[in-house]
MARZA-53026 format. One line per 3 residues: number of its first residue (from 1); their letters; for each residue x, y, z of C-alpha. Coordinates in steps of 0.02 Angstrom, whole numbers, padded with zeros to 5 digits. Example, Ala and Ser with C-alpha at 12.3 -4.5 7.8 and 13.67 -1.06 7.14 Angstrom:
REM MARZA-53026
1	as	00615/-00225/00390; 00684/-00053/00357
***
This chain:
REM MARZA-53026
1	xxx	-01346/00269/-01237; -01243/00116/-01239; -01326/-00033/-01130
4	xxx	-01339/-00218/-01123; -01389/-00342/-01027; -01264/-00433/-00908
7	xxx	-01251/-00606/-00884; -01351/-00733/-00769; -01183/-00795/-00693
10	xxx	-01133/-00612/-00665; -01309/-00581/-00585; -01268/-00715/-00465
13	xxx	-01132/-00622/-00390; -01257/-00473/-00343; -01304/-00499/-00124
16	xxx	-01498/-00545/-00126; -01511/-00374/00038; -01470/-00282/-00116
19	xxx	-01593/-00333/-00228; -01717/-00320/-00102; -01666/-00141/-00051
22	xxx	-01672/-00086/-00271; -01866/-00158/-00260; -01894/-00071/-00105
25	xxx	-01834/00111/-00198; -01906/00063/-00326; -02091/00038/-00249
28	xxx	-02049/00216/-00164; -02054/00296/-00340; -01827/00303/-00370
31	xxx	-01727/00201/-00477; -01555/00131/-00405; -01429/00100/-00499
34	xxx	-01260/00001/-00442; -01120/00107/-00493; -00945/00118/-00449
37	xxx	-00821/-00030/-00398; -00941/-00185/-00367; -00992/-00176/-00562
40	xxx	-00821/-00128/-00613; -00776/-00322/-00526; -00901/-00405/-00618
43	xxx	-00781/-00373/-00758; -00618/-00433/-00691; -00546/-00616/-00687
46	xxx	-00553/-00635/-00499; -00759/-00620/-00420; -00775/-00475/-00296
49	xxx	-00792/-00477/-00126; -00835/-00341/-00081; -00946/-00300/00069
52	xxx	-00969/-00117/00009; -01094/-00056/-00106; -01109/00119/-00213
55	xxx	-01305/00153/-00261; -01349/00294/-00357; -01533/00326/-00337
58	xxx	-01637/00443/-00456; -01795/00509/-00448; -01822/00523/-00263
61	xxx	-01774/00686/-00157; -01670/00668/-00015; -01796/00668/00137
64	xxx	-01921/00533/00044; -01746/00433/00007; -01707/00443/00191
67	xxx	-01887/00410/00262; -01878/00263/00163; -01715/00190/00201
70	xxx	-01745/00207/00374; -01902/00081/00375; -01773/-00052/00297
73	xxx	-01596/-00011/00412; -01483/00105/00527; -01460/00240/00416
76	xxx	-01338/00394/00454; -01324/00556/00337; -01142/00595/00299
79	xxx	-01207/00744/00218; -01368/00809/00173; -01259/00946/00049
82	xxx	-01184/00801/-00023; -01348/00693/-00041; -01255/00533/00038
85	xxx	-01360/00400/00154; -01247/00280/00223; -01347/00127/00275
88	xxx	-01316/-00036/00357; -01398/-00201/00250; -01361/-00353/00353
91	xxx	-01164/-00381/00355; -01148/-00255/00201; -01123/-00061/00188
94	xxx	-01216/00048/00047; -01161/00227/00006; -01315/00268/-00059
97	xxx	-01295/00449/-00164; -01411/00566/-00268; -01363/00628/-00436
100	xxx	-01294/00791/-00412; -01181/00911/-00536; -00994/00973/-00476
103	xxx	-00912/01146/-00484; -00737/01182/-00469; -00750/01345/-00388
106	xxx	-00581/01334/-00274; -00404/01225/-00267; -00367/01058/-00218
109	xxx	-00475/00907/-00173; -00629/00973/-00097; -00642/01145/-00192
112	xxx	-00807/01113/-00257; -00985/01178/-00264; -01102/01020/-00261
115	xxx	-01304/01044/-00332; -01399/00868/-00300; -01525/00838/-00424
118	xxx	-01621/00684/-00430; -01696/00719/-00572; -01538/00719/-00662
121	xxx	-01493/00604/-00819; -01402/00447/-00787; -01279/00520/-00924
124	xxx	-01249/00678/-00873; -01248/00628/-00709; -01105/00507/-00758
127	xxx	-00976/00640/-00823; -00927/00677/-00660; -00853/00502/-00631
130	xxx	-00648/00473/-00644; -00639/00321/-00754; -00732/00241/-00887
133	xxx	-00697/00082/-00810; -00790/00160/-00627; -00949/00246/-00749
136	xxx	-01038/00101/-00775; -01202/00092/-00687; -01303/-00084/-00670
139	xxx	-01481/-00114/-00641; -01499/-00264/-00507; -01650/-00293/-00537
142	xxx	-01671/-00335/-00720; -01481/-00335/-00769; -01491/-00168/-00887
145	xxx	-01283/-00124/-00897; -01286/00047/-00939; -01093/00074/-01016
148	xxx	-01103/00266/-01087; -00886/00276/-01090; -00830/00111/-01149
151	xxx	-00787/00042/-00978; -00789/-00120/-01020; -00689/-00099/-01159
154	xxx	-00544/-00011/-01084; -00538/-00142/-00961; -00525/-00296/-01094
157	xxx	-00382/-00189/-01137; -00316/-00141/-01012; -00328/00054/-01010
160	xxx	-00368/00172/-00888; -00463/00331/-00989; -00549/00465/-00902
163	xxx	-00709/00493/-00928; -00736/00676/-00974; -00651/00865/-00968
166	xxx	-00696/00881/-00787; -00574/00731/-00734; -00449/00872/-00712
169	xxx	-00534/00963/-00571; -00495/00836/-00425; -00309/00852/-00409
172	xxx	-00312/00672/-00305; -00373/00575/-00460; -00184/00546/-00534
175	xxx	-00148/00468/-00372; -00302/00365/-00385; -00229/00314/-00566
178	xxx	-00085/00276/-00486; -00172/00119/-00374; -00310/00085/-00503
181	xxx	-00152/00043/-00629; -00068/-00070/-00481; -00209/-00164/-00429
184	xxx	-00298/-00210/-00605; -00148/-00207/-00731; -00199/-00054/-00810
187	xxx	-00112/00080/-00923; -00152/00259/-00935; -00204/00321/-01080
190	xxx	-00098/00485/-01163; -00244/00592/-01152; -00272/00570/-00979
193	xxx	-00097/00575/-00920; -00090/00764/-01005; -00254/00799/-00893
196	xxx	-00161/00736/-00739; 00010/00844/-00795; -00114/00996/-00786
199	xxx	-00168/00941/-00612; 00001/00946/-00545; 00023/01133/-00461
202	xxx	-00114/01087/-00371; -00027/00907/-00273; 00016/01020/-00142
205	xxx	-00182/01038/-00092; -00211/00865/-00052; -00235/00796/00131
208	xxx	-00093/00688/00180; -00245/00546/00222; -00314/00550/00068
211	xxx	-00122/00517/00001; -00085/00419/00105; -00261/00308/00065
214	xxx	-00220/00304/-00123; -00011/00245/-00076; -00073/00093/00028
217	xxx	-00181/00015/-00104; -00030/00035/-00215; 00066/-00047/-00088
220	xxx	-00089/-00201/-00084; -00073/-00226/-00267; -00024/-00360/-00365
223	xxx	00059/-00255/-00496; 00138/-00097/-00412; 00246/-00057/-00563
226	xxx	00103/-00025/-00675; 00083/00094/-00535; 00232/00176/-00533
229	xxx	00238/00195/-00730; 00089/00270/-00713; 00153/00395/-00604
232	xxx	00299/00432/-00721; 00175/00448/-00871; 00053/00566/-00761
235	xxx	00205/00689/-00725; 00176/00670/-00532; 00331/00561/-00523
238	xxx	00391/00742/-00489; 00291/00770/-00342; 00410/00631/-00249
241	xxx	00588/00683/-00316; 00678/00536/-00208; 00577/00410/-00355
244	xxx	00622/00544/-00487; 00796/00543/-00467; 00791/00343/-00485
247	xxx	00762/00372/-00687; 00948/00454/-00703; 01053/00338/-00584
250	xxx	01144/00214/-00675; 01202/00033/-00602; 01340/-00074/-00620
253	xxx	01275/-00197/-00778; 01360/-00331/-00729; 01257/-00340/-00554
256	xxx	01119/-00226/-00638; 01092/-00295/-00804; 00898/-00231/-00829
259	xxx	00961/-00059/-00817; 00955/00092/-00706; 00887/00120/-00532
262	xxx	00718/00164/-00580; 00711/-00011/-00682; 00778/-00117/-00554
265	xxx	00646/-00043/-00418; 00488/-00073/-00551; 00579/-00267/-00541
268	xxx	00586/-00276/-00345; 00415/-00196/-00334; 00328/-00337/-00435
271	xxx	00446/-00470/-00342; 00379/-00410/-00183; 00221/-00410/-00238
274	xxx	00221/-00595/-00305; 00325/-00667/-00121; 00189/-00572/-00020
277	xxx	00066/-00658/-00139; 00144/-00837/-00143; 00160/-00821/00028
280	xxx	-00022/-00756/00093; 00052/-00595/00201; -00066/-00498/00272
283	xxx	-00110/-00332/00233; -00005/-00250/00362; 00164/-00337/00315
286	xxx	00133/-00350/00141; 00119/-00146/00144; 00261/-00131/00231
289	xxx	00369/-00249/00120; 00318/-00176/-00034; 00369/00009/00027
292	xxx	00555/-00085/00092; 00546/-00137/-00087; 00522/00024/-00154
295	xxx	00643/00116/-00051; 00773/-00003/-00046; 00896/00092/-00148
298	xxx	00854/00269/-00139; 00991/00325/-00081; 01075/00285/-00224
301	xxx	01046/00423/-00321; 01156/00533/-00178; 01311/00401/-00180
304	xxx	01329/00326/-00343; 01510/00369/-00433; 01606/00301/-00556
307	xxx	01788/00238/-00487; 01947/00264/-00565; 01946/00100/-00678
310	xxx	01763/00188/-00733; 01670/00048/-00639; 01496/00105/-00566
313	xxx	01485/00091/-00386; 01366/00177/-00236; 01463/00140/-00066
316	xxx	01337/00140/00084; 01191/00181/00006; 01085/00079/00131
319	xxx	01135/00167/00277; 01117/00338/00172; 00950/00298/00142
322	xxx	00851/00376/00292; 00825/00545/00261; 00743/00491/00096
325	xxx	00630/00350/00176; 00584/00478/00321; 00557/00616/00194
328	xxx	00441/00512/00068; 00351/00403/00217; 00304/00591/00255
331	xxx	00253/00658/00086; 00115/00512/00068; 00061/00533/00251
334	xxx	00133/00342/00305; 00089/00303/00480; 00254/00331/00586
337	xxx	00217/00176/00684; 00287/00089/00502; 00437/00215/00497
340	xxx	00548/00104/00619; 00546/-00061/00549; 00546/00008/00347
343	xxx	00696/00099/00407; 00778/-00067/00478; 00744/-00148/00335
346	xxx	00816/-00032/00219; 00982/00000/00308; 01007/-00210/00326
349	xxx	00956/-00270/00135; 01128/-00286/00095; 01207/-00378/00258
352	xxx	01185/-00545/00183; 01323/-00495/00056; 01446/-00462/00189
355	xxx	01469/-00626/00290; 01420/-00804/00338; 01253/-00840/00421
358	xxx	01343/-00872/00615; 01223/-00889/00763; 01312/-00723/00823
361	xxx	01283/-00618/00657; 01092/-00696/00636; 01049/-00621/00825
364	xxx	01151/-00447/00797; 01045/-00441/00632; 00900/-00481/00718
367	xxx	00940/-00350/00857; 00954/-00222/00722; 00785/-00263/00613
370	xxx	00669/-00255/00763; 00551/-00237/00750; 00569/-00289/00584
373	xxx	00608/-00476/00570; 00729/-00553/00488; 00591/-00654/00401
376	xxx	00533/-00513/00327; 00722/-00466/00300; 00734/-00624/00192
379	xxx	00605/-00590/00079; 00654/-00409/00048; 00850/-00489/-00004
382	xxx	00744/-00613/-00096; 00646/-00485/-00207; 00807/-00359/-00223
385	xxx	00903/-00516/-00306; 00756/-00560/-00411; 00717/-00401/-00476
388	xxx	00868/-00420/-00598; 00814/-00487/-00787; 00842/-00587/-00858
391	xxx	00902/-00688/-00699; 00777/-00809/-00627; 00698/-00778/-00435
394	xxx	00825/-00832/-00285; 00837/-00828/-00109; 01025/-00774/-00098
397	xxx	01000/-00730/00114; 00884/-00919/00137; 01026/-00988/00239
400	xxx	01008/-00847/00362; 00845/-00885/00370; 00865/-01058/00438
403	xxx	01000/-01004/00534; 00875/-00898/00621; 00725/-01035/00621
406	xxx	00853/-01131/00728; 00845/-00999/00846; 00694/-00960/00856
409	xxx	00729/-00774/00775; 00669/-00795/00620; 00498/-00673/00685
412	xxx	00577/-00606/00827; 00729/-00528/00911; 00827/-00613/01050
415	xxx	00718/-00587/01211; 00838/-00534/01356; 00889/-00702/01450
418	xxx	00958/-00550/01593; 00824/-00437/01698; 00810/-00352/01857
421	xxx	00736/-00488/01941; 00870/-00613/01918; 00999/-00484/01982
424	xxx	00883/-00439/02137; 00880/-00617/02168; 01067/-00623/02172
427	xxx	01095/-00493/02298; 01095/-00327/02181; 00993/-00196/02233
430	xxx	00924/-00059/02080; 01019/00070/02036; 01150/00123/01885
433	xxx	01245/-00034/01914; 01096/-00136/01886; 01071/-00055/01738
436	xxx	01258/-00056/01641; 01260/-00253/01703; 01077/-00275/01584
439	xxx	01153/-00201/01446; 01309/-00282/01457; 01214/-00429/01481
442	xxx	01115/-00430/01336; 01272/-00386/01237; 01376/-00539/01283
445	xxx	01181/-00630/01216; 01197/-00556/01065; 01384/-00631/01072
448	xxx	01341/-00797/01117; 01421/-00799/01287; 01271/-00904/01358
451	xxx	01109/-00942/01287; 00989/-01023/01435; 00930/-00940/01603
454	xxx	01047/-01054/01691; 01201/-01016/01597; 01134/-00810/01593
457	xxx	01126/-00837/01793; 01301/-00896/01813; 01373/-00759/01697
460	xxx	01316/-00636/01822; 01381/-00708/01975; 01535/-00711/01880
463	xxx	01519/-00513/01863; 01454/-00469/02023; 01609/-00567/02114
466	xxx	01724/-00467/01978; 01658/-00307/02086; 01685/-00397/02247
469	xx	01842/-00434/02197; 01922/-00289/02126
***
């Protein structure tokens, strides 16, 4: 049995609640170990901060484990089958689980039959873990590392291995690949991308939640294209054919020198990534740029064609796009309160090449993105021009951006200067006219025709005396 002893600065990192919840198990007659992510960070460049914990407790049945969490926290059982204690230490969260053995006895995700033993090895109790680099198990309380798989040394370089035979019974764990490769700059290792080809027949099984959880750390990563290669190397590239069909679509190489479609989106992905970095988004936006970025040109596929003088060229592929977006924001289960503005953003990444930055195109554009922004507009144009080697980063749509700053659109649409209100106050009572003079109203906005309350109020005395007068 591989083990070691981890450092004193690495100890440090280890909450003092959880130290003093190991003694307490142990003084009960268990042994917990820290499995899982929080010693998988003790590993990696940047320190964890986590706030959730994984403890793995042997030698203590499930009702003297729960008797004697109780005395220490709120505890609540997620499942007694399952042998998981869920209990509250101060500001943290531990998942605190029994050994127990797994049998795939059905399809998909949850098709197993579960025996808890707590009298089970820490090895063999171990197999049953994804990746070597999520086996290891640490002792808090005197530092033992127990490393049975090589974790640490697939993470020095950088490889993502599966731990044993029975990786290929949970069909979700090529998706989980798929983020673990984004977010730590991994690579997945042959053998275990021909377990996750075997996996595939089953994608079909998973819940769209548990898809959909596995997509939006991708989306949170600093290196999605790792990511996405190691979908394509796992075979489940298949399972979202709009991506697949990026690998045969050629581009113009003198806009596209890097290559084809699929290329150009691994290029935008990372540039994404790095703005939303660079720029300290927030989870929310960051996810939803990252998806624009990934989506940006899928229609391209559908409209590319080589003109007579054999140029490549794909007309209106942006506004092609959204039966793709809808169908893959589907497939991984995306919230549909995100379908509106990555739909915006798709159809408008390429308006910057079409015209000057006016006041009147900025506040159409801005019209058209909500509820997008064209902030977030600018840094999708931003990564799509970037994501082309060997040029260098640039911000080819910036001067919209300041265009919009100056008006106060840069992360919102033009408010309507025009409402019922002011037209009640004018004499107009409600009704269909009321409504065609808003509109109209916010259309001549748009235009430029007036751009204060003042200069909003005359315009509509000027159409209401048009009705008088006619």
């Amino acid at each position: 049995m591989a083990s070691e002893q981890i450092s004193a600065h690495a100890m440090k990192r280890i909450p003092a609640p959880l130290i003093r919840l190991c003694r307490h198990i142990r003084r009960c007659g268990g042994h917990g170990w820290l499995v899982g992510g929080a010693v998988r960070d003790m590993y990696l460049p940047q320190p964890s901060t986590l706030v959730d914990f994984d403890l793995e407790v042997f030698g203590l049945p499930f009702t003297p484990l729960l008797q004697a969490l109780q005395t220490i926290g709120p505890c609540s059982v997620v499942g007694k089958h399952f042998g998981i204690i869920k209990l509250q230490l101060e500001q943290y969260t531990v998942d605190i689980a029994l050994p127990r053995r797994e049998h795939k006895q059905g399809n998909g995700h949850r098709g197993f039959a579960i025996t808890v033993d707590p009298h089970l090895d820490t090895y063999t109790a171990s197999l049953r873990r994804d990746f070597t680099m999520n086996a290891m198990m640490l002792d808090v309380l005197d530092g033992t590392l127990l490393d049975m798989h090589g974790g640490r040394r697939d993470l020095e370089q950088h490889i993502l291995r599966h731990v044993s035979e029975a990786f290929a019974e949970d069909p979700l764990r090529p998706l989980r690949a798929m983020q673990f490769a984004a977010r730590f700059d991994l690579q997945l290792h042959p053998a275990t991308a021909r377990l996750c080809r075997r996996m595939l027949p089953e994608a079909d099984t998973l819940p769209q939640a548990r898809i959909w959880h596995e997509w939006r750390k991708w989306s949170l990563a600093d290196h999605p294209s790792r990511g996405l290669q190691c979908l394509l190397d796992s075979g489940w590239l298949t399972a979202f054919p709009m991506l697949q069909a990026m690998l045969s679509c050629p581009q113009n190489p003198h806009w596209h020198p890097e290559g084809n479609v699929w290329l150009h989106t691994l290029l935008v992905s990372d540039q994404m990534a790095r703005i939303a970095r660079e720029r300290q988004l927030p989870p929310d936006e960051r996810s939803l740029l990252l998806f624009a970025a990934l989506l940006h040109d899928v229609a391209k596929p559908i409209t590319t064609f080589r003109d007579e003088q054999g140029r490549i060229r794909s007309p209106c592929h942006a506004e092609a796009a959204e039966p793709l977006v809808i169908d893959f924001a589907q497939r991984i289960g995306m919230p549909k309160g995100m379908y509106q503005p990555l739909l915006h953003l798709v159809r408008e990444h390429l308006v910057h090449l079409h015209g000057q930055p006016s006041p009147r195109a900025v506040r159409r554009l801005s019209h058209r993105l909500a509820p997008a922004t064209l902030q977030q507009w600018e840094m999708l144009v931003e990564a799509d021009a970037s994501g082309r080697t060997p040029h260098p980063p640039c911000r080819p749509a910036h001067a919209w951006l300041k265009q919009a700053e100056a008006l106060a659109l840069n992360r919102q649409q033009p408010q309507p200067l025009v409402n019922g209100r002011m037209l009640m106050a004018l004499g107009l009572d409600p009704g269909v006219r009321m409504g065609n003079i808003i509109r109209q109203a916010y259309e001549a906005q748009l235009d430029g025709v007036f751009d204060s309350e003042e200069t909003a109020r005359s315009w509509c005395r000027r159409q209401l005396e048009k009705k008088i007068c006619s």
